[in-house]
One Martini backbone bead per residue (centre of mass of N, CA, C, O) as a GRO file, in nm:
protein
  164
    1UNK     BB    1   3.733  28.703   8.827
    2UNK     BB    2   3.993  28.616   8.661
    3UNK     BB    3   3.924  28.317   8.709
    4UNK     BB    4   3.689  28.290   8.540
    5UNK     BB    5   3.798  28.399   8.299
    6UNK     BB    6   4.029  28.157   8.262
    7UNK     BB    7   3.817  27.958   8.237
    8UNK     BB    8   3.655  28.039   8.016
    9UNK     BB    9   3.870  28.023   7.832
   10UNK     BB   10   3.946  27.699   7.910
   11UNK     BB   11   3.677  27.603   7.754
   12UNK     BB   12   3.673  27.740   7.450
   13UNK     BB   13   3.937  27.601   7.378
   14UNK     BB   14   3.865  27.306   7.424
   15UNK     BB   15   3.609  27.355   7.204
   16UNK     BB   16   3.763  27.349   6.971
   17UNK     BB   17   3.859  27.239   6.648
   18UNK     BB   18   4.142  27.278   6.644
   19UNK     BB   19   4.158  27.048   6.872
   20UNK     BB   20   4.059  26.813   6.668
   21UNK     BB   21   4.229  26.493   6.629
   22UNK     BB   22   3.976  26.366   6.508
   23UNK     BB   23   3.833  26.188   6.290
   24UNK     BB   24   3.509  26.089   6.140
   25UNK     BB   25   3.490  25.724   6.083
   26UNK     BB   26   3.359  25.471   5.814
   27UNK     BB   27   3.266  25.158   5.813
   28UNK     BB   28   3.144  24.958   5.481
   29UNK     BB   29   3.044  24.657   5.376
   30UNK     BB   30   2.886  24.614   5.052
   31UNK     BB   31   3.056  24.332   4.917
   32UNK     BB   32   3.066  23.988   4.767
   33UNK     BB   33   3.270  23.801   4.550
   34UNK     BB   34   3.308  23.535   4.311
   35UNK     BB   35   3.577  23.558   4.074
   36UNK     BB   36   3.565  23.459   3.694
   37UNK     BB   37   3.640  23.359   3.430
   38UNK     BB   38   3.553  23.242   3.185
   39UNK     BB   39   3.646  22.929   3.205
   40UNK     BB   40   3.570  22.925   3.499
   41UNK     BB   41   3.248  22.915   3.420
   42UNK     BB   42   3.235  22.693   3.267
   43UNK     BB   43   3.323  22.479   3.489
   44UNK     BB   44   3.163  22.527   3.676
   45UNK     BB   45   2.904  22.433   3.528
   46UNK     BB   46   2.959  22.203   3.492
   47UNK     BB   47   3.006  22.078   3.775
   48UNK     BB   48   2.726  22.132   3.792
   49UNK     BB   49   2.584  22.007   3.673
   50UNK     BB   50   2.674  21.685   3.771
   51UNK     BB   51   2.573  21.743   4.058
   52UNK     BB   52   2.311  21.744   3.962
   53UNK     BB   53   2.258  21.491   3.828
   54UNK     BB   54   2.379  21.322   4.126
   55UNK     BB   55   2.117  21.429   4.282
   56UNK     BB   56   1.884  21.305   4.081
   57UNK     BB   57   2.011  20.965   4.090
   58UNK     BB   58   1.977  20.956   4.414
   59UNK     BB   59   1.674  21.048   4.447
   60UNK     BB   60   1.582  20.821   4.213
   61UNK     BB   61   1.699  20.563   4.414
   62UNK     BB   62   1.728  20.643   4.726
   63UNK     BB   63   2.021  20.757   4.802
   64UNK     BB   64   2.287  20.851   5.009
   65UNK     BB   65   2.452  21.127   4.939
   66UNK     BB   66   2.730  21.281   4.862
   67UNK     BB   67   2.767  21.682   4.837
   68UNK     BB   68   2.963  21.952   4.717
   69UNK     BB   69   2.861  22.278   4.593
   70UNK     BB   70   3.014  22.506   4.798
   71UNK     BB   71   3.068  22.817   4.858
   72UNK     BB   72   3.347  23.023   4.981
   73UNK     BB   73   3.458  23.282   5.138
   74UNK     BB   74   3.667  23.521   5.181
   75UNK     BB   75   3.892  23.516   5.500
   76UNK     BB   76   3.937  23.686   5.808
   77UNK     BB   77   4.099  23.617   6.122
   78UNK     BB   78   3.789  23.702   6.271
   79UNK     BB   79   3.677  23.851   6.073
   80UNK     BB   80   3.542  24.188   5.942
   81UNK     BB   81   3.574  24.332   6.178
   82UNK     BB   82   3.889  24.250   6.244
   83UNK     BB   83   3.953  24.439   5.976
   84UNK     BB   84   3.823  24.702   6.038
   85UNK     BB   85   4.004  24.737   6.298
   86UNK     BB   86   4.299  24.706   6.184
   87UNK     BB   87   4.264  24.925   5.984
   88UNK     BB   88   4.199  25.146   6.154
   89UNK     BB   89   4.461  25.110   6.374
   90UNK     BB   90   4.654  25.219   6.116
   91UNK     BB   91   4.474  25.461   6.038
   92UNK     BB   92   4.589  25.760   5.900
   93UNK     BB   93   4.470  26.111   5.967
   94UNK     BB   94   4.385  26.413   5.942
   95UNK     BB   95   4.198  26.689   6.024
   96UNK     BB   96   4.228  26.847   5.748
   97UNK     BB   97   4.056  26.623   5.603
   98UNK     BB   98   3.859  26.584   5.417
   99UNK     BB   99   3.521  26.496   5.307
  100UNK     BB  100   3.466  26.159   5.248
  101UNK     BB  101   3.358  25.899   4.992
  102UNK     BB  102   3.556  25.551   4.986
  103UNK     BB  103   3.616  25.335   4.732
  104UNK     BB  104   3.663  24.990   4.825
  105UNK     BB  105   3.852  24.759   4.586
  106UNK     BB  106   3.940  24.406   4.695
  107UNK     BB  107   4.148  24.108   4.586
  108UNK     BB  108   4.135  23.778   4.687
  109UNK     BB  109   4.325  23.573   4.614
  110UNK     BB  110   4.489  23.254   4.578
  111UNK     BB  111   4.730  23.351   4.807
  112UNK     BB  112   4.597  23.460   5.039
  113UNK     BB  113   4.617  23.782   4.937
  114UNK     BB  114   4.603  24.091   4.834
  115UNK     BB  115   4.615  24.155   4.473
  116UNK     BB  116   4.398  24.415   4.501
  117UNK     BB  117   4.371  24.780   4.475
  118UNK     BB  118   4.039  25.029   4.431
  119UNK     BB  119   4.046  25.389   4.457
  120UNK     BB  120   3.761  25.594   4.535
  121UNK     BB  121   3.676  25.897   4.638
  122UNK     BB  122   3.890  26.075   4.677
  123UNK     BB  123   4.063  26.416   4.763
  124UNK     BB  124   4.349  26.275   4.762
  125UNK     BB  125   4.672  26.136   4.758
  126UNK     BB  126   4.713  26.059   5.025
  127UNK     BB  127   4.460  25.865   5.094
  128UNK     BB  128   4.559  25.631   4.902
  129UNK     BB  129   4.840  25.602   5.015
  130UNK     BB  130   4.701  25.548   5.303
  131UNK     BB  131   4.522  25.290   5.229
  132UNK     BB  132   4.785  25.132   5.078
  133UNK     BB  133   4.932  25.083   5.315
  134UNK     BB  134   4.774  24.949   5.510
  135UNK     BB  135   4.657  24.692   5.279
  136UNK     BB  136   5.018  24.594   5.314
  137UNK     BB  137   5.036  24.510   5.549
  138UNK     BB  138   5.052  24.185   5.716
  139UNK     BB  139   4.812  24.174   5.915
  140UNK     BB  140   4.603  24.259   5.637
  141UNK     BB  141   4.754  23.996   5.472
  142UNK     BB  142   4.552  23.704   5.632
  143UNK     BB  143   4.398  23.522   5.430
  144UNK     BB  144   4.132  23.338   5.296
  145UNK     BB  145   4.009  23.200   5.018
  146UNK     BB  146   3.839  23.103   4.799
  147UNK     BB  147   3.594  22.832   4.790
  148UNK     BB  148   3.506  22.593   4.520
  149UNK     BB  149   3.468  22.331   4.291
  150UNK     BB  150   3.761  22.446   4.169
  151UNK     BB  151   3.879  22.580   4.390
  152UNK     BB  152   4.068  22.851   4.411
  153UNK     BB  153   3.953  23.196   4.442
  154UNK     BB  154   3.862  23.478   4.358
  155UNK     BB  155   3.785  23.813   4.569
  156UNK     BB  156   3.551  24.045   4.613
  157UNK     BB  157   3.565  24.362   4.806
  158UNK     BB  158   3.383  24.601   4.920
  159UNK     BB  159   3.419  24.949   5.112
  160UNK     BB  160   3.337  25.184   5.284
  161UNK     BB  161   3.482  25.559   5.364
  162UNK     BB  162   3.407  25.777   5.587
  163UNK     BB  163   3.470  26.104   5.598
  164UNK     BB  164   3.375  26.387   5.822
   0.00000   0.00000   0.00000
């Protein structure tokens, strides 16, 4: 009988809240899209109207030209899973951690790498700084830029951060 009760003591410990080492967390990618500036726009529509005309005056002619003015959103080697694998593997959080949905802005710059980035809807000042410690790794700082008609540009990426 005392084993019974031994062994039932250590089943209710093993399933307590309180050894629970790891929070559910997830990654969610909202959306992206490429940055310009108001010039860059200006520049951009110029370009694209020239493209528009000049394939156009091919259709027009009935000529085989080639144009390409084919936007390149900024990647990440291994795509977006491997950047969320990535991040996940080296985000440290607490147990104590607050359930919270966390909203990631970072801007892809023009050299390749995070150039900016704004977190939101975090519920203390430690998981700020450790998303912003994590996003500055060297491993998770290995993009490639957004490439458009007018060559390398800024890209935004939002995703959301949920911890239960």
């Amino acid at each position: 009988m005392k084993y019974f009760n031994l062994f039932f003591f250590a089943t209710i410990l093993s399933c307590s809240p309180f050894l629970n080492k790891e929070k559910n967390v997830e990654f969610s990618v909202v959306e992206g899209k490429v940055l310009f500036s108001k010039m860059e726009s200006v520049l951009f529509d110029k370009e694209s109207a020239k493209i528009s005309k000049f394939s156009d005056s091919c259709r027009n002619n009935r000529l085989n030209c080639y144009y390409d003015n084919e936007t390149f959103p900024a990647t990440f080697p291994g795509g977006m899973n491997r950047f969320t694998t990535e991040f996940y593997d080296n985000f440290r959080i607490k147990k104590s951690t607050k359930p919270s949905d966390i909203k990631v802005r970072m801007i892809i710059g023009k050299q390749n790498n995070i150039q900016h980035a704004e977190i939101s809807g975090f519920k203390d000042e430690k998981m700020k700084s450790e998303i912003k410690r994590v996003l500055k790794l060297p491993n998770l700082n290995k993009w490639h830029s957004a490439n458009t008609i007018l060559g390398k540009s800024d890209y935004e990426i939002i995703f959301l951060i949920k911890i239960k």
